[in-house]
C-alpha positions in Angstrom: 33.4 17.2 -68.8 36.7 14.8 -68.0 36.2 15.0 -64.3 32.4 14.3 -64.8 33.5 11.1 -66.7 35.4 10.6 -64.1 33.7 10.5 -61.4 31.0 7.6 -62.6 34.2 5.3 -62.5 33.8 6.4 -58.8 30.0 5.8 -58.1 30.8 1.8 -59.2 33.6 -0.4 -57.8 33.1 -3.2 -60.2 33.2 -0.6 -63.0 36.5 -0.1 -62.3 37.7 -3.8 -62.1 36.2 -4.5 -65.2 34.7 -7.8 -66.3 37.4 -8.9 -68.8 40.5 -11.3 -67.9 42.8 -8.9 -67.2 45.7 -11.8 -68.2 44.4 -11.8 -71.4 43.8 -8.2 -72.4 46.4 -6.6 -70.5 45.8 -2.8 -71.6 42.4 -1.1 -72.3 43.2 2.3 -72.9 42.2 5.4 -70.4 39.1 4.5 -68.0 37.7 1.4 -66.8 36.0 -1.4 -69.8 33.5 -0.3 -69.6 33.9 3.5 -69.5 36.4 3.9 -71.7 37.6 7.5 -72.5 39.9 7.4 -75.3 37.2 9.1 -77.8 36.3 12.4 -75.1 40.7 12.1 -75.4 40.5 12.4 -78.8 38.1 15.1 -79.5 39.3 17.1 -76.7 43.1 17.0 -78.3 44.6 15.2 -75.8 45.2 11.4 -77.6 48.4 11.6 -76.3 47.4 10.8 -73.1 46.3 7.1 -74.2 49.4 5.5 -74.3 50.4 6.7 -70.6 46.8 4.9 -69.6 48.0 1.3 -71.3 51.5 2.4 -69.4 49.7 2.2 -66.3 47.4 -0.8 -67.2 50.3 -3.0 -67.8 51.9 -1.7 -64.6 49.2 -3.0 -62.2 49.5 -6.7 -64.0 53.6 -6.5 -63.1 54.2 -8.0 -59.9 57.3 -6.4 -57.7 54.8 -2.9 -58.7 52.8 -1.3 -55.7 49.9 1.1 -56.7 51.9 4.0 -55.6 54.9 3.5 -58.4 52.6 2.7 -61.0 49.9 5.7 -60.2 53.0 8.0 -59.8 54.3 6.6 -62.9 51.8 7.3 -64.6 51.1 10.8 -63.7 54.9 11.6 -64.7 54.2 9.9 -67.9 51.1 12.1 -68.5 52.6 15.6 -67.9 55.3 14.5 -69.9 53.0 13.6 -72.9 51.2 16.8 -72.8 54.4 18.6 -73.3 54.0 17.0 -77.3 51.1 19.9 -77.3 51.7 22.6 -79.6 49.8 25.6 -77.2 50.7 26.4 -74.3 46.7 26.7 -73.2 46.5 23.4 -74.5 49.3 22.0 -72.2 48.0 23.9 -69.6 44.6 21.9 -69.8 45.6 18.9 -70.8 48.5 18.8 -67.6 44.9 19.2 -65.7 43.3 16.6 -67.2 46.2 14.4 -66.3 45.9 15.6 -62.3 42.4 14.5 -62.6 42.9 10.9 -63.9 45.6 10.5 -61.8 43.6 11.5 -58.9 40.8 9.1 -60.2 43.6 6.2 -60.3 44.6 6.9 -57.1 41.6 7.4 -55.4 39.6 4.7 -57.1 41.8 2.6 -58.5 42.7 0.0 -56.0 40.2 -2.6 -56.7 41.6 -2.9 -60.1 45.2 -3.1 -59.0 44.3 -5.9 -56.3 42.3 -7.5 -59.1 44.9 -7.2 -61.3 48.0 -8.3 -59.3 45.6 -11.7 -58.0 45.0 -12.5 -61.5 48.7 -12.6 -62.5 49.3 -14.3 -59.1 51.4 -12.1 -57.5 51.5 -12.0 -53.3 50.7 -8.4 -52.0 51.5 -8.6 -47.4 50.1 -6.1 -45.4 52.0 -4.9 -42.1 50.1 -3.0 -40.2 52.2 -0.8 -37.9 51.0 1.9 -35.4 48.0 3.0 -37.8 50.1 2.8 -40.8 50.0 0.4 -43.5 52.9 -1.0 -45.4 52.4 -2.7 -48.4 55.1 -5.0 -50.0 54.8 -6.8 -53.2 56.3 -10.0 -54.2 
């Protein structure tokens, strides 16, 4: 169910942006503003996972953060939370779930990273060096 979900954020670009000034509302929970996934969280019994997702929110609008910190970050923070799980089968699922958002985020996500690091006007430079692409954030 979570990685079909999922994988609408993937089938539109702009979904994953979101519509909403991200200066202003700086953390919307897990999924897109439009897709937002914190009730599936809660039914499924893994809430704890939310607070990782605004985690990572606010970690695209700090400049000095590449994608790769905060999307790495972020899955830490989410295998981490599931630990707060009482089952073991539920930790087990839930440290899943977390691969698959982070796989989502990293995947999909950089639209809303570049949208979120213009609109708090930080400078991302591109080198581009024998097919490889270095990324540094200022």
């Amino acid at each position: 169910m979570l990685l079909f979900v999922c994988s609408i954020c993937l089938l539109s670009p702009h979904a994953l942006g979101g519509s909403i000034n991200r200066f202003y509302r700086q953390a919307n929970g897990c999924g897109p503003v439009n897709l937002n996934i914190d009730i599936l969280l809660k039914e499924i019994g893994e809430h704890v996972l939310i607070e990782c997702c605004n985690e990572h929110d606010l970690c695209y609008d700090q400049c000095g953060k590449t994608q790769l910190t905060c999307d790495t970050t972020f899955l830490h923070c989410m295998l981490e939370a599931c630990q707060q799980l009482l089952l073991s089968s539920n930790i087990n699922h839930c440290q899943n779930d977390a691969r698959i958002l982070f796989w989502f985020v990293f995947v999909g996500g950089r639209s809303a990273y570049e949208q979120a690091q213009q609109e708090h006007y930080c400078t991302i430079l591109k080198q581009e060096t024998n097919d490889t692409s270095i990324e540094t954030v200022k």
